[in-house]
C-alpha positions as a Markdown table, in Angstrom:
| # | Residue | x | y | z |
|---|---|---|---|---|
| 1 | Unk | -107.7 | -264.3 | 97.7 |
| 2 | Unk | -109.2 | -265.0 | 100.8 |
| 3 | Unk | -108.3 | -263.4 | 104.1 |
| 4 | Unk | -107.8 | -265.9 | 107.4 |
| 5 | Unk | -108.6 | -263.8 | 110.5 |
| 6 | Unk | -107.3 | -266.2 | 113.6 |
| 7 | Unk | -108.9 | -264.5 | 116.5 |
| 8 | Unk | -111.6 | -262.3 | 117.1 |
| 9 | Unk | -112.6 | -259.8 | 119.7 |
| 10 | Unk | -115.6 | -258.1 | 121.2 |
| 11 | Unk | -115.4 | -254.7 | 121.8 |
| 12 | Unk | -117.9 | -252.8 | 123.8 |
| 13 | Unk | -116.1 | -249.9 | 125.8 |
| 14 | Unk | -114.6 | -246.8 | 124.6 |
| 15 | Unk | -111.1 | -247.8 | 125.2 |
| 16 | Unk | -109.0 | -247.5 | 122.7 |
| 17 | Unk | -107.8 | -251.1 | 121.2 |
| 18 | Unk | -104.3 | -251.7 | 119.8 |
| 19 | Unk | -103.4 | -254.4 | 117.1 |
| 20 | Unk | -102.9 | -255.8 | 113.7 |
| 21 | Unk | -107.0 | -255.9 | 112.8 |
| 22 | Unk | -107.9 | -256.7 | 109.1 |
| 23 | Unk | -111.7 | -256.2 | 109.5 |
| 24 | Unk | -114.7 | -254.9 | 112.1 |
| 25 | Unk | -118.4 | -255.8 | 112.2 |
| 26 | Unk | -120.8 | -254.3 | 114.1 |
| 27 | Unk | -123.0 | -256.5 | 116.1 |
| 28 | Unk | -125.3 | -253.1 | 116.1 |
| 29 | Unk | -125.6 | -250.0 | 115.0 |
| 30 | Unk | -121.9 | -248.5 | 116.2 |
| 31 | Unk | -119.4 | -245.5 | 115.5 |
| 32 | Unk | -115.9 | -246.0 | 115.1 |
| 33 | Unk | -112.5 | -244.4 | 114.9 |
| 34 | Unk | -109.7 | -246.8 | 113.2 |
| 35 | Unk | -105.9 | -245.9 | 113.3 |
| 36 | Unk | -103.8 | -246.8 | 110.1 |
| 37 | Unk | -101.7 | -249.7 | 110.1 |
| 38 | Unk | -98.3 | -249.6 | 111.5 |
| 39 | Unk | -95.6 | -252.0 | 112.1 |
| 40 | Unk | -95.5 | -251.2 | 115.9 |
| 41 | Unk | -97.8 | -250.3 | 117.8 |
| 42 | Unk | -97.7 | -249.0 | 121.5 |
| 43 | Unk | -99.7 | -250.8 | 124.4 |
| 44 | Unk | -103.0 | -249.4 | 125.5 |
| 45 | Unk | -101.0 | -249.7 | 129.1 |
| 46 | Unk | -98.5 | -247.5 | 127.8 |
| 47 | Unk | -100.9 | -244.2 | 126.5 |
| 48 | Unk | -101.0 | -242.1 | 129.6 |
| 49 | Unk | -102.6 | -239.3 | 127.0 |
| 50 | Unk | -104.8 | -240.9 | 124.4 |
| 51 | Unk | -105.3 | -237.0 | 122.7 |
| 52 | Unk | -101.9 | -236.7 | 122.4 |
| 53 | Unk | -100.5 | -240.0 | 120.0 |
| 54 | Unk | -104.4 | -239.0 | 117.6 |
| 55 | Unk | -102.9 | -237.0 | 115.4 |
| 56 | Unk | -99.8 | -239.8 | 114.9 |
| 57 | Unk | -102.3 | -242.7 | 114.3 |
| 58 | Unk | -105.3 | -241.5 | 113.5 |
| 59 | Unk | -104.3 | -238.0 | 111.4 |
| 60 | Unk | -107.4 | -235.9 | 110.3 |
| 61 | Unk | -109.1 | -238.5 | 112.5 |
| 62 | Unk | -113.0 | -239.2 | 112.0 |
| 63 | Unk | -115.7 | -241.5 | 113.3 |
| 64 | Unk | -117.5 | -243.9 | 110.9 |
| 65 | Unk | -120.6 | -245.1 | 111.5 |
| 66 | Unk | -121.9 | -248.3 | 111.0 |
| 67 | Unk | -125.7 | -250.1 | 110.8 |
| 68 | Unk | -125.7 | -253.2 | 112.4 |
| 69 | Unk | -123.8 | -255.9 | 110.5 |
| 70 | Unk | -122.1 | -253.8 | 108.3 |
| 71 | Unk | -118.6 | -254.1 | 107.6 |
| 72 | Unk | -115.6 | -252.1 | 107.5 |
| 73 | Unk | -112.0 | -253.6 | 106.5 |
| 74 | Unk | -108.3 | -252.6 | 107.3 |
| 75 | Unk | -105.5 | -253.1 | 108.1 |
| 76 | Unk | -105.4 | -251.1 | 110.4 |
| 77 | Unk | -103.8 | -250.7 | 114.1 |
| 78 | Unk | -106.0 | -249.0 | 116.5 |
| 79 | Unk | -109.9 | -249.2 | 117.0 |
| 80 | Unk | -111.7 | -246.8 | 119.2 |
| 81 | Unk | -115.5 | -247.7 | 119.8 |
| 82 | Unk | -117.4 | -244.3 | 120.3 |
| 83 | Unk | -120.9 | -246.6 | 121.2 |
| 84 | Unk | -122.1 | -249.8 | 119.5 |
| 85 | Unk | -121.1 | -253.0 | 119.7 |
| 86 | Unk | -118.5 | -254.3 | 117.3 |
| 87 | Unk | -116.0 | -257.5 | 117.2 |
| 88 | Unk | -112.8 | -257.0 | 115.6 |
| 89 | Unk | -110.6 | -259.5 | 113.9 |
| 90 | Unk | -106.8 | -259.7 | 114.2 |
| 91 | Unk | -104.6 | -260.4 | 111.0 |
């Protein structure tokens, strides 16, 4: 079965990134932090705390690193880019 992603971002900051993503490539060699999937998600605009929601999105939370054009798939809900380069694509 073949997975349609209809939009795409590029994410280059260490903001963290909330939405329904089904896949990330990295345009270079990049470390990540991805959230599990959830049915709702809260705004970046409302976390005042990022520490605070880890544990309830990411649980025993760790980066993954990945070479340029490698990639990693979801779902999943959050994506925190830790350095790298990587575009993300929304379910």
């Amino acid at each position: 079965m073949k997975t349609y992603y209809p939009a795409a971002k590029i994410i280059n900051d260490t903001s963290a990134h909330t939405g329904r993503f089904g896949k990330v490539v990295a345009l270079q060699d990049s470390v990540i932090t991805v959230g599990k999937l959830f049915d709702s998600v809260p705004s970046v605009d409302d976390i005042t705390d990022f520490d605070s929601i880890l544990p309830a999105y990411f649980g025993d939370h760790k980066s993954i690193q990945l070479k340029a054009g490698a990639e990693f798939f979801g779902p999943f809900s959050v994506v925190v880019l830790d350095s790298g380069t990587v575009i993300v694509y929304r379910l």
